[in-house]
N, C-alpha and C positions, 0 to 999 in steps of 0.2 A: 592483147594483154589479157589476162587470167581475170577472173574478180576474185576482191578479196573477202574467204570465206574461211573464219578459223574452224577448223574439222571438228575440232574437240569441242569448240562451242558451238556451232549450229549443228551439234548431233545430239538427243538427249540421247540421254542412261536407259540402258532399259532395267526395267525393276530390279533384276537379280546383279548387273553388274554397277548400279550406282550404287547400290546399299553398301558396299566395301570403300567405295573411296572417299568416305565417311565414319564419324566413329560416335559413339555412344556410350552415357552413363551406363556404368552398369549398377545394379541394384545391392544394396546391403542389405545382409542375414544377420539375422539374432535369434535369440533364444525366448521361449515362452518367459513369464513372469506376472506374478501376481500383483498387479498393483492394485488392484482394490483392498488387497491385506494390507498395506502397506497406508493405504488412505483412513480404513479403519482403526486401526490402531493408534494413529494420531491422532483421528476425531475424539479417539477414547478416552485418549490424556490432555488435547489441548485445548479443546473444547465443553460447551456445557450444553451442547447437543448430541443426543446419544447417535451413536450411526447406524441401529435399525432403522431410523427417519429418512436416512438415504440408501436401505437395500437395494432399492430399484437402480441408483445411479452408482452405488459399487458395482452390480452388473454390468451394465452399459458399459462402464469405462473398462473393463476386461476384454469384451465384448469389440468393443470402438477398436483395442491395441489389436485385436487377434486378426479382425478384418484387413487393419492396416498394414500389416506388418508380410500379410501372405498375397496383398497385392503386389506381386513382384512379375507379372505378364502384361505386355505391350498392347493393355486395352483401357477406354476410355473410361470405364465403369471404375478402374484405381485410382483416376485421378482425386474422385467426392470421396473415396474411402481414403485416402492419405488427407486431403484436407480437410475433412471432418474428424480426424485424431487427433492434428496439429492443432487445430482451433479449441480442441477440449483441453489438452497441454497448454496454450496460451493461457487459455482463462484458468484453471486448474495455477498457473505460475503465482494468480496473483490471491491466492487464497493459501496454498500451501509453500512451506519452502523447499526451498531449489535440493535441500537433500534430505528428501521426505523419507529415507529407509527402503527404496529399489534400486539393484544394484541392476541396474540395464546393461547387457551385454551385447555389442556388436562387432559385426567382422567388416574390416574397412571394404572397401570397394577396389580400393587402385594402391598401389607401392607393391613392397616385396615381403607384404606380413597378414597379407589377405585371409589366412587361415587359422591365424591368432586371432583371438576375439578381444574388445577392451572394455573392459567395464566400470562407470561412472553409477553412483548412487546420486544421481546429479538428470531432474526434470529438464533442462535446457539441452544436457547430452542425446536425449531422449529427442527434444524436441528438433535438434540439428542431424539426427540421422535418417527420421521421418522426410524431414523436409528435402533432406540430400536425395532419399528413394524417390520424391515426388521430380525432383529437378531429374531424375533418371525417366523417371514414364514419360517423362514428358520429351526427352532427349529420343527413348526410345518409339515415341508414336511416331514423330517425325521421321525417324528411320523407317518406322512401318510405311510410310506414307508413300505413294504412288505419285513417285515424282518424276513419270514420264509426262506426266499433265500439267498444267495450269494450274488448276484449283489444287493437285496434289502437292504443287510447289507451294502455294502461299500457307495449306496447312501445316506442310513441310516448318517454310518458315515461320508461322505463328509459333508450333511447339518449341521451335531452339529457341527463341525469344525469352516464352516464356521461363524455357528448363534455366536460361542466364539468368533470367529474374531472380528465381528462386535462389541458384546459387549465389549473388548478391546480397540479396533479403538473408540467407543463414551467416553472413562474411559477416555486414552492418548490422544485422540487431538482433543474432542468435549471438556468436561464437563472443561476442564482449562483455555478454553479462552472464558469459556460462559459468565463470567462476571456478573453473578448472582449465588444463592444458588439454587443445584441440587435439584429435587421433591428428596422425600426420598429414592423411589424406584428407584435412580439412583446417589446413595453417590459410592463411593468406596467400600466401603463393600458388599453391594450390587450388585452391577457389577462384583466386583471379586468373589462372591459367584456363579451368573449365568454362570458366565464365567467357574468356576472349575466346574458347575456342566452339560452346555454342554458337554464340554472334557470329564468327567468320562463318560459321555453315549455317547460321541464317541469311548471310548476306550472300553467301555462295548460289541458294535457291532462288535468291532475288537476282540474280547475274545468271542464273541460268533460265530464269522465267522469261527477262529481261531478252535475251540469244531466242530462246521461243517464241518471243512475242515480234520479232523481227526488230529491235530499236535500232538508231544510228548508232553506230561505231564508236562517235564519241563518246556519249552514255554508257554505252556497255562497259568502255574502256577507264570510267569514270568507278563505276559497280565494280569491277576488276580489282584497284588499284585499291580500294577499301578492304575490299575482302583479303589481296594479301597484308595489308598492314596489319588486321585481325589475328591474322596467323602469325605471325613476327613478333605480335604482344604474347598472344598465347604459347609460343616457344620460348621466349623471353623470361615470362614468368615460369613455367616449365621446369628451365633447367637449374631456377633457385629454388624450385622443388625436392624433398626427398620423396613425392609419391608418383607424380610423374614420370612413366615408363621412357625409356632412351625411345625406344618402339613409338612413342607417339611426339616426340622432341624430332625425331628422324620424321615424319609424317607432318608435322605442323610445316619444319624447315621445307621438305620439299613443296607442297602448300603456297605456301610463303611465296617459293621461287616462280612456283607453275603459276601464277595469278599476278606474278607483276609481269612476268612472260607474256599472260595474255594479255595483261594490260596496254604494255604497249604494242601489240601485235594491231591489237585495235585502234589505238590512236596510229599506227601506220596506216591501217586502211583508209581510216579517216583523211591523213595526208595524200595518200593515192586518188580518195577522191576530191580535193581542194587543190589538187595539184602541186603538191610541196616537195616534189619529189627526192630531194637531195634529203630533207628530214624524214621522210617515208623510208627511206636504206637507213639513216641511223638508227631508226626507232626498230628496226627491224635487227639490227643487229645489236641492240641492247636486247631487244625480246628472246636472239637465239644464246646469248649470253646466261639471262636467266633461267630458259629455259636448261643450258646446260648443267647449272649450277643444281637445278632441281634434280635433275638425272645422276645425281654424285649422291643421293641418297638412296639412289637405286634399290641395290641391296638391303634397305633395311626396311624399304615400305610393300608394298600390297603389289598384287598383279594389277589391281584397279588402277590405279595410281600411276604405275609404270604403264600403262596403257594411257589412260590421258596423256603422259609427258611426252611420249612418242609423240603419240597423234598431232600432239602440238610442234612439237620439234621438227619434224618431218615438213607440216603445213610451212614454219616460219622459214625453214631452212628454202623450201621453194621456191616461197613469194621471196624472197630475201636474193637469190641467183638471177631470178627473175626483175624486181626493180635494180640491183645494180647493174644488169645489160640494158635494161633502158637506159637508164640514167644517165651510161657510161657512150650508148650508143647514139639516142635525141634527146635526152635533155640538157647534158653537161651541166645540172646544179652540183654546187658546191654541199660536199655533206659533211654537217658540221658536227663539231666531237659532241659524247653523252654531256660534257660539265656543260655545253652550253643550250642543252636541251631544255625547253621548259618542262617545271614537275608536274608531272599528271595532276588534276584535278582526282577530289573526291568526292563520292556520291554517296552521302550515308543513311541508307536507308533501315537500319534495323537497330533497335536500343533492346536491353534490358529489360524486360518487362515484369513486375511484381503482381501475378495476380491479386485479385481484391480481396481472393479466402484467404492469402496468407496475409497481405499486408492491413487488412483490417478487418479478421476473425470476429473480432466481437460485435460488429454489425450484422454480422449475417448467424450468430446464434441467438436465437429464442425461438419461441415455439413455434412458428410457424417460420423460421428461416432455413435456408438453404443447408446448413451446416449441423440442423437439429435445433435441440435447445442444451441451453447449456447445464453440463451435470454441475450438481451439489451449489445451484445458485441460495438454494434457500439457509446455505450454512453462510452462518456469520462469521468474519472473519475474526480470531481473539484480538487483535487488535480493536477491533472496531465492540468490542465488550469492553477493552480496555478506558477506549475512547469516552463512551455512555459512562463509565463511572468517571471517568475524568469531568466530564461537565455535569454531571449530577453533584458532584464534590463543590464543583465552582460555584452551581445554581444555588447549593443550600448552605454556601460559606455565603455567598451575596446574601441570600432571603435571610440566615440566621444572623447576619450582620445588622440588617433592616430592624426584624424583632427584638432584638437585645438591645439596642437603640430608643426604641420606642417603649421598652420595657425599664431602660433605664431613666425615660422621660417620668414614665406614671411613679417610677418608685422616688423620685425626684418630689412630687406631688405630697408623695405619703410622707418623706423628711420633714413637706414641709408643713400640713395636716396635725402632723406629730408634735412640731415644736410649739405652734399657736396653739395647741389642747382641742384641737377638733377633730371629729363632731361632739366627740364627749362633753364639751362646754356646755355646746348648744340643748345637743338633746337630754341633759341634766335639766334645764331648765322647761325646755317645752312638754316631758315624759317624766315629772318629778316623782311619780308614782311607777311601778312592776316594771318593765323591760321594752323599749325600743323597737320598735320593728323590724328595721335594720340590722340592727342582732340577732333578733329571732331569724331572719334570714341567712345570718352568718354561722348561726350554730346548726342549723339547720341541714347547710353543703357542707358541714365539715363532718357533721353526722355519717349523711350518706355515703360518702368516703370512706369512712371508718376512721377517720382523724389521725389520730398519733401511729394507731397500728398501722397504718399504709404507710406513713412516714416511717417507721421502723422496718417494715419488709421493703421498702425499697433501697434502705440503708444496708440492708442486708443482701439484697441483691449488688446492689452497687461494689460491694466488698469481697463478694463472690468472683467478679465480674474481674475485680482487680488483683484478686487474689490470682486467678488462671492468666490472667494475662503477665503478671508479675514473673510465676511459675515458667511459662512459657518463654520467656524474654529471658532468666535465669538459665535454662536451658540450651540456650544458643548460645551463651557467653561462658557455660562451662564447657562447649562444644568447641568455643573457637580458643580457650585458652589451654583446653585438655591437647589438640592438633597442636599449638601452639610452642609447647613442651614438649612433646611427642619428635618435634621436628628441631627445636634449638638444641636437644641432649644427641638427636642422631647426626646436628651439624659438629658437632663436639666429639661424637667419637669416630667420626670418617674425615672430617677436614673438610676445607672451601672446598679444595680439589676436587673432591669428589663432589661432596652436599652441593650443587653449582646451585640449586634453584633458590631466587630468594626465600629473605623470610616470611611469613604470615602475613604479617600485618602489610609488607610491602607486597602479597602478591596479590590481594583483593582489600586496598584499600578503602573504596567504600563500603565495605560489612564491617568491616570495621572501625567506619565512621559512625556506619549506624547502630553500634553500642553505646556512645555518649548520647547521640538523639532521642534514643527511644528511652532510654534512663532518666533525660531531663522531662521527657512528655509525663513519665510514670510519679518524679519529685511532683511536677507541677500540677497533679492532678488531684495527689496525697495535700498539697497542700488547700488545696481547694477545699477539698474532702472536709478536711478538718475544719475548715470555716464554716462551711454546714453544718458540719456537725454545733457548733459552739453556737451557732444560732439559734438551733435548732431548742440547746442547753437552758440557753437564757429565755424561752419562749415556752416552754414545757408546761410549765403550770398553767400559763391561762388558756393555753390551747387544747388542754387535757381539759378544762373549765368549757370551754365551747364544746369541747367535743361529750359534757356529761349534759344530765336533764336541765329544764327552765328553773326547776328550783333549787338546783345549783347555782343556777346564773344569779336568781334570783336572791339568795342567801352572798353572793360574793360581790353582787350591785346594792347599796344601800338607798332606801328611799329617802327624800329630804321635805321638807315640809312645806305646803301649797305655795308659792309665791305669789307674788301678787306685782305682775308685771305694769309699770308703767306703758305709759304711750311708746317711750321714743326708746325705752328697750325691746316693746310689742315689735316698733319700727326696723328696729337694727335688727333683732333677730329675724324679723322676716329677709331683712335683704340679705344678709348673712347664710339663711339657708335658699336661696336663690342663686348664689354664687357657688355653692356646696353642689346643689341640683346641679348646675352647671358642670361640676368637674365628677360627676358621676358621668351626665352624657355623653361628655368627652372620652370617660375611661371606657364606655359603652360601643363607644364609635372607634376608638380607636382597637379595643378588642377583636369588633368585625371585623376591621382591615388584618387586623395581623391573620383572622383565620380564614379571610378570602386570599391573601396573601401565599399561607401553607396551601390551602387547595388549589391555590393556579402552578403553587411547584410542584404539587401532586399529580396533576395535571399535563407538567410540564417535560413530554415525553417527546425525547428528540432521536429516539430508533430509527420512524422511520425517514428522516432527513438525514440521518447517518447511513442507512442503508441506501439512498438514491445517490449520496455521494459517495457514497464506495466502489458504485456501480455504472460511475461516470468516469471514477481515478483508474476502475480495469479497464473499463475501455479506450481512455486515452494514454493509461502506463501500463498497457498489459504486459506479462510476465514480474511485475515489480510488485512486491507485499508492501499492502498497506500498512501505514506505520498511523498511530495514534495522533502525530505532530500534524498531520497532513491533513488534520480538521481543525485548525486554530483560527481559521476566518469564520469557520460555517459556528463555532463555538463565542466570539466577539463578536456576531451577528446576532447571537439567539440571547445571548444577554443582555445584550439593549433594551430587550424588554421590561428589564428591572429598573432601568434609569428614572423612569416616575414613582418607584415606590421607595428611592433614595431621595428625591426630591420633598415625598411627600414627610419625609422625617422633618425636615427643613419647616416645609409648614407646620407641622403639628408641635414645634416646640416655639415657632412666634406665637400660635393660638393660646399655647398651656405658658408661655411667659403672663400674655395677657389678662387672661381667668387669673391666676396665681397672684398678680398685682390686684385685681379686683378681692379678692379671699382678705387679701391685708390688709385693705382699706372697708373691708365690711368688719373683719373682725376686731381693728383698731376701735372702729365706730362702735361696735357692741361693747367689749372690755371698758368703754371711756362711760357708755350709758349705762351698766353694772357696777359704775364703779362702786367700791364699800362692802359688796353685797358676797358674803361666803358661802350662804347659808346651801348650796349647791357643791361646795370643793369638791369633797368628798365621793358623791354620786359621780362626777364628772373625769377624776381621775380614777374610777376601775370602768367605767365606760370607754373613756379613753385607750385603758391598758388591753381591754378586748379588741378593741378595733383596731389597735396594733397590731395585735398576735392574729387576730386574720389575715392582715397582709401580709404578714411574717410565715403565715402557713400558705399562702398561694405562693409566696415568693420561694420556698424551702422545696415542693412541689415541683416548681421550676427547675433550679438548681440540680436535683436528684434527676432529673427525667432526663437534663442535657446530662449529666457526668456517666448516668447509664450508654447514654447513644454514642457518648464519647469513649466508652470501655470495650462496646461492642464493633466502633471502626478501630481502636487502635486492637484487637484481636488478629482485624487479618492484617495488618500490617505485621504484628510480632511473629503472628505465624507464619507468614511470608519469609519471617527473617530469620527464625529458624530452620522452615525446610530449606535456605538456601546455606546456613553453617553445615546442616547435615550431610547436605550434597558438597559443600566445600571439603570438609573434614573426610567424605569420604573418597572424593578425588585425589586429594595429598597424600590419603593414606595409601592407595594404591598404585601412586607416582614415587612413592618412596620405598614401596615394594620393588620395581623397578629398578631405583637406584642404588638399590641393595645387592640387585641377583650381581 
């Protein structure tokens, strides 16, 4: 008896005749283009980073595309240059958007339109043809590789591994968030075609390493019988391909055939040595079955190819004449049909593999990584400017919440200072002669400020303020009512018919929401205004009196004549101005806090906690633009901080309930020990009425300084909402030019 030795399989390839019975990516061409004009230009409009800050990194990135793109030779030096462009595209996704203004051109690789180019202004298009050239070098080294060897085989096999990976890696998480419609040669069919049909001629190398290394029969026949189901998928998907050549549908099929042929050629040798001889003839005559099936694609595939099938043919046809005269002449087993054949086992030895450049790029850019460092990291994304004013908005609606609170505590104090007649009571009596201290002190800051006049230039600034903001807000709403007209008169003389496109107000409804909005901020601010104002009205005299010399003060405070204090008014008014002391220190303490308060939000710079999350969301959402929303934890985290200075309101109005109760029980006690006694009225109520209009002018101070800071944010909001009627107005206009021709 013969041994069993399938020819085709215990014979390798030598270099020049295995390299055809095999096929490979082939590489896609494009065209030069500028994308770092394309990067500038944006930086220029949508940022508040100028882009001579990244000359260096517009270079590189020209630079990075030019190396990649002419790596299209079967050497290993193209693989870091295709993956080092990919990884700059990845991170570059999540900074810029997907159609940043480069119209990328490329010419497919595989169908019947290789010559035509297609072009997407579309970063992920980009980024799916790169990665398509790298799954090609990589298809293509394996071809290079000397795979009459061992070690040639398993490099062999590593590159188709990996070239499936890649094409995997662009199927799953390129082509879904490209955002446009794939070139043909890169549908799902297509991809999953190349993809099963690296893997089979990865697993083929391992079936032919495997016949190399000597293994048993059944093993090999196991490697076999995977390898053709490989091919059977990759034909499969193939012929729901429009890019997939007939030429390699005909090559896959015969594939297909030759490798379950050998498969069970093998598991017949296998039965020849267990002695199964009656399933040894079947198994043998399903292999020449196959094998024939494979030889009916004759004509369409390779001399390579046609050579293997022989070879096999020939062998199975031999051992096949050969165990059925045994069989027939000393064993007399029964040979039992294919259906009751057991199905081959499979051995799968090769997956998909995603290198680690492509499937996680942003661990290996910085500066000292494998992939470089990553260009334009120091550019902030507007989003994340967006973000920074979002929690500064929140930070100083919280902190200005805190202060207005605590500012409406103290003014709380002054109502109620006011109605019991103090301090003017008091220090009428204890200063019945020239001016108070306390006064002199108050006329003193109102001085140095320049008093009334600062309060009148700030009025005037204020009005300025509102005047442009008015103007500006006026100007969007003639914008969106002038388009508005422009387009109900052109629906009226063309008809639905024609005019299809909604109206105005229906086709950007929220600009149009936000003309009642911004209208009621502008009522609600005029009405404010005017409240200041009228306070300001009825406080003008004695604050003009503070703000002139002591012997104005002096001539408008009346002296009243020595009194001659008892004991137990000596008594009450001491504790009376003890209590008084008291709610100075308080106003004292409680002033710190508010301006240790402003300095911790001053303070309160959350850049760079924004920037280390941005650069955690690229790396774990790469290709995905940050969006503003996608810091609402790291923003409900950093405001917790404020929860003790909300709290601290809470205490500071049981402490000033408590003082304020003690003031009425000192000042009852005083008035009841005074009683009878006028000879002060007089001195006490224009002492009283300054020390009004003091608080009256820190409070007015207040007032004016919020309603400025309030004119100058609602600014960019009006102008916001203007440049977006102008850009609406001027989109409709030029849509309605259109619906004209």
């Amino acid at each position: 008896m013969s041994s069993c030795v399938h020819g085709h399989a215990s014979r390798p390839h030598s270099a020049n005749s295995s390299r055809s019975n095999i096929l490979f990516l082939p590489f896609r061409r494009t065209h030069s283009v500028s994308f770092a004009e394309a990067i500038k230009q944006y930086i220029s409009t949508k940022y508040d980073q100028h882009p001579d800050m990244f000359a260096a990194d517009l270079e590189a990135i020209d630079k990075s595309r030019s190396v990649a793109v002419h790596a299209i030779e079967p050497h290993t030096s193209g693989i870091r240059k295709l993956q080092a462009y990919a990884a700059q595209l990845v991170w570059i996704g999540g900074k810029f958007p997907v159609d940043l203004g480069v119209d990328f051109s490329w010419y497919p690789a595989l169908g019947y339109n290789t010559q035509r180019a297609v072009s997407e202004n579309n970063v992920r298009f980009e980024l799916a043809n790169v990665l398509f050239n790298l799954a090609a070098m990589y298809s293509q080294l394996a071809i290079s590789s000397n795979r009459s060897t061992a070690d040639g085989l398993k490099i062999a096999c590593n590159y188709f591994c990996l070239a499936a990976g890649v094409l995997s890696h662009i199927k799953t998480a390129v082509i879904p968030d490209m955002r446009a419609i794939p070139p043909e040669d890169m549908d799902t069919m297509t991809l999953e075609s190349l993809e099963h049909l690296m893997l089979a001629q990865a697993q083929e190398c391992f079936w032919q390493k495997a016949v190399k290394d000597g293994l048993k029969d059944a093993s090999i026949s196991k490697l076999a019988a995977k390898v053709s189901d490989l091919y059977l998928e990759s034909g499969d998907f193939g012929i729901k391909s429009d890019a997939v050549s007939s030429e390699w549908i005909h090559h896959t099929t015969a594939k297909h055939h030759h490798f379950a042929a050998a498969a069970q050629y093998r598991a017949a040798c296998d039965c020849l040595e267990k002695r199964k001889y009656g399933e040894e003839v079947a198994r043998l005559r399903d292999s020449l079955n196959c094998a024939n099936e494979a030889l009916k694609e004759s004509r369409y595939v390779n001399k390579a190819v046609q050579s293997d099938l022989n070879g096999l043919r020939n062998r199975v046809s031999e051992d096949l004449k050969r165990a059925e005269k045994d069989n027939d002449m000393i064993y007399l087993l029964p040979v039992p049909p294919k259906s009751e054949l057991k199905t081959l086992d499979r051995a799968t030895m090769v997956t998909a593999r995603v290198p680690k450049e492509v499937s996680e790029p942003m661990a290996m850019l910085h500066e000292q990584g494998e992939l470089g460092r990553p260009l334009f990291s120091k550019l902030v994304p507007y989003s994340v400017h967006i973000a920074a004013s979002i929690y500064a908005d929140r930070r100083d609606r919280t902190i200005n919440k805190t202060i207005e609170e605590l500012e409406g505590l103290t003014a709380k104090i002054h109502d109620v200072l006011k109605s019991l007649n103090l301090p003017g009571s008091l220090q009428a009596l204890e200063k019945p002669l020239g001016l108070p201290a306390g006064l002199v002190s108050h006329a003193e800051e109102i001085r140095q400020q320049d008093g009334l006049n600062r309060l009148y230039r700030s009025i005037d600034e204020t009005e300025n303020l509102k005047e442009n903001d008015r103007a500006m807000y006026q100007e969007a709403v003639d914008l969106l009512r002038s388009e508005a007209a422009e387009d109900e008169a052109a629906r009226r003389k063309h008809g639905t018919e024609l005019w299809t496109r909604p109206p105005s107000a229906d086709a950007i409804p929220k600009l149009y929401a936000q003309v009642n909005e911004i209208d009621g901020y502008l009522r609600g601010a005029a009405a404010s205004d005017e409240s200041v104002q009228a306070k300001l009205k009825e406080y003008e005299s004695p604050i003009r009196l503070l703000s002139g010399s002591d012997r104005d003060l002096e001539q408008f405070v009346p002296s009243s004549r020595r009194v001659v204090m008892t004991a137990a008014v000596e008594r009450e008014a001491s504790k009376l101005r003890g209590t008084l002391n008291e709610i100075n220190r308080l106003e004292s303490r409680r002033k710190r806090k508010m301006e240790a308060l402003k300095t911790k939000a001053k303070q309160d710079d959350i850049n760079p906690e924004l920037l280390q999350e941005t650069a955690r969301l690229q790396r774990e959402y790469p290709m995905q633009s940050i969006e503003a929303v996608q810091f609402e934890n790291l923003f409900e985290d950093r405001l917790h901080k404020y929860d003790m200075d909300n709290e601290m309101v809470v205490e500071e109005e049981q402490e000033q309930q408590a003082v304020i109760r003690r003031v009425h029980e000192a000042n009852a006690a005083f008035v009841n020990a005074r009683q009878g006694d006028s000879s002060t009225r007089q001195r006490e109520k224009a002492l009283q009425t300054l020390e009004n209009a003091f608080f009256r002018y820190k409070e007015i101070i207040s007032n004016l300084d919020t309603g400025r800071k309030f004119y100058n944010d609602l600014a960019k909001i009006v102008g916001k909402f203007r440049d977006e009627c102008r850009n609406f107005a001027y989109q409709r206009r030029a849509g309605a030019t259109q619906l004209e021709k």
